[in-house]
C-alpha positions, 0 to 999 in steps of 0.5 A: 500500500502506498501512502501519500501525505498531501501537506498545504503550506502558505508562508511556512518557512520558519515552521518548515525545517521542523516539519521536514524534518520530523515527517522524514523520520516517521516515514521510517515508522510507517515503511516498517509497517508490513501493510505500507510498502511506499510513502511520498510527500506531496507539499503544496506551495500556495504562493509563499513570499518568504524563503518557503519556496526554496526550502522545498526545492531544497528538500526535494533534490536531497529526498525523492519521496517530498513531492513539490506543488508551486502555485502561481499565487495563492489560491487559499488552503482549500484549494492548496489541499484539492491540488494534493488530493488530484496529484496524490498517487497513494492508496491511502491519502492523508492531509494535515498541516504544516504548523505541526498542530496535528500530530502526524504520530497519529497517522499509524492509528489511522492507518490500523482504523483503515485496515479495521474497514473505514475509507474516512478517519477524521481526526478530532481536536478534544480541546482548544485551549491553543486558540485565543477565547475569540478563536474558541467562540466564534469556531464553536458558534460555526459548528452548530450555525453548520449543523442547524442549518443542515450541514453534515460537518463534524464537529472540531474537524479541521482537515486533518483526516485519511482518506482510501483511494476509493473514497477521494474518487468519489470526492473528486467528483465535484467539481464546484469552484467554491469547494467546502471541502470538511463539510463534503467528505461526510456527504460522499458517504462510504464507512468512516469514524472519528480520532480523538487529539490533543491540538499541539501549539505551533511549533513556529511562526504565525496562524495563516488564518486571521479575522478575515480569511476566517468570516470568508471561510464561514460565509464559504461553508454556509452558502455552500451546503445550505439554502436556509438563509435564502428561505429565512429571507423569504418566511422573514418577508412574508412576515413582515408583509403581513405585519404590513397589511395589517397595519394598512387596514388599521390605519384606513379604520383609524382614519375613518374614526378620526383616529390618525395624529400626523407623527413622524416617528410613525412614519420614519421608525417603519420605513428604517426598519424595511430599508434595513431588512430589504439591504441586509436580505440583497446581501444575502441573495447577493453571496448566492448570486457571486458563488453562481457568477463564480461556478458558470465562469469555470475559471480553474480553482488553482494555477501551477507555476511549476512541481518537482519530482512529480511524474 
């Protein structure tokens, strides 16, 4: 059986000799294993600015089994991990970070939960006591926002998981650009389970995922696996056209009984208040709008500029 393990990295250079270093001294581990007979690296270039790119190209001409992908320029985590899953030759496919918070010790357990029949094992962080308290509450908050609006997502999975050939021919069957690629494994179906980790600290440099790649990535994952929000927009609509009706014949029976006293207030309040519902509803069938404007464009998901020790 062989092994590939498809590594994204984005600015890693300071992480990066640690990292090489240890998967290069658990490959040993893994090749004594009697159902692993090959193992190859398949690190994803996504357009770093520092000294990433040269320490690649560097491990790549002292070993042959580090696979190297460049973009053109960044494309995005999501995309550097679909360019490893389309160039991975394994029979078993495994994707895990850089930074070193997911233990590639684990992998071994990974492989005995494969040969026990599943073709998804994904790993599961217990805690998060590495995040900051604003990191741990808005990423619980996104789980179950995912999960009630009836997305198949795994709780405190990132995508750090291991994959059967079979399961990722299955996965590359879709074929949408904005590709949410945790919530999509659990829908391709095929026998899976979950392992339990301690998330580590990074071993060096900084997160990659600030404020604002982490709302984009959110926005991504909600209007990729749900319509909820449209039809919230709707049952909202309906609502108020009601509220509006009923407020329409009051006002007609308040003025034939002489009622009515000229206010602004009366006027301004509910004429905010719909402008404001109207703009904020826009917005949302505006991000639905953009992700078909982006699927029908077929524009490729990624750019290679160029590989190394790659067939």
């Amino acid at each position: 059986m062989k092994l590939s393990i498809i590594i994204p990295c984005y600015n890693e250079g300071e992480v990066l000799p640690l990292t090489l270093e240890r998967f290069n001294a658990l490959s040993h581990e893994w090749l004594a294993r009697e159902d692993c007979t090959e193992v190859e690296f398949v690190i994803v270039d996504d357009g770093s600015q520092d000294k990433t790119q040269e320490l690649l190209v560097e491990a790549s001409k002292l070993e042959k089994h580090f696979k190297i992908i460049r973009f053109s320029r960044n494309f995005g985590h999501q995309a550097a991990l679909l360019a490893g899953y389309e160039l991975a030759q394994g029979d078993v496919i495994v994707s895990l970070d850089a930074d070193l918070q997911n233990p590639p010790e684990l992998i071994s357990e990974m492989l005995d939960k494969i040969n026990e029949g599943n073709d998804v094992v994904s790993g599961v962080r217990t805690e998060r006591n590495t995040d900051s308290w604003f990191k741990r509450i808005t990423a619980v908050s996104f789980y179950r926002l995912m999960k009630g609006l009836g997305a198949e997502i795994i709780h405190n999975h990132a995508d750090f998981r291991m994959v059967t050939r079979r399961a990722l021919n299955a996965f590359l069957q879709f074929h949408e650009n904005n590709l949410f690629i945790r919530a999509t494994f659990p829908i391709v179906g095929f026998p899976s389970c979950t392992i339990a980790y301690d998330c580590a600290d990074r071993a060096a440099g900084e997160t990659k995922y600030p404020l604002r790649k982490m709302f984009e990535f959110a926005i991504n994952g909600i209007t990729s696996f749900s319509v909820v929000p449209l039809r919230i927009c709707s049952m909202t609509g309906l609502f108020v056209s009601i509220i509006a009706l009923i407020m329409m014949f009051w006002s007609l029976i308040a003025n034939i009984f002489g009622l009515t006293v000229p206010g602004w207030t009366s006027t301004v309040v509910p004429l905010y208040f719909l402008g404001g519902i109207q703009l904020l509803f826009l917005g949302v069938v505006g991000e639905y709008i953009g992700k078909i404007y982006t699927e029908v464009k077929k524009r490729p998901r990624y750019i290679i500029q160029e590989t190394k020790n790659i067939d």
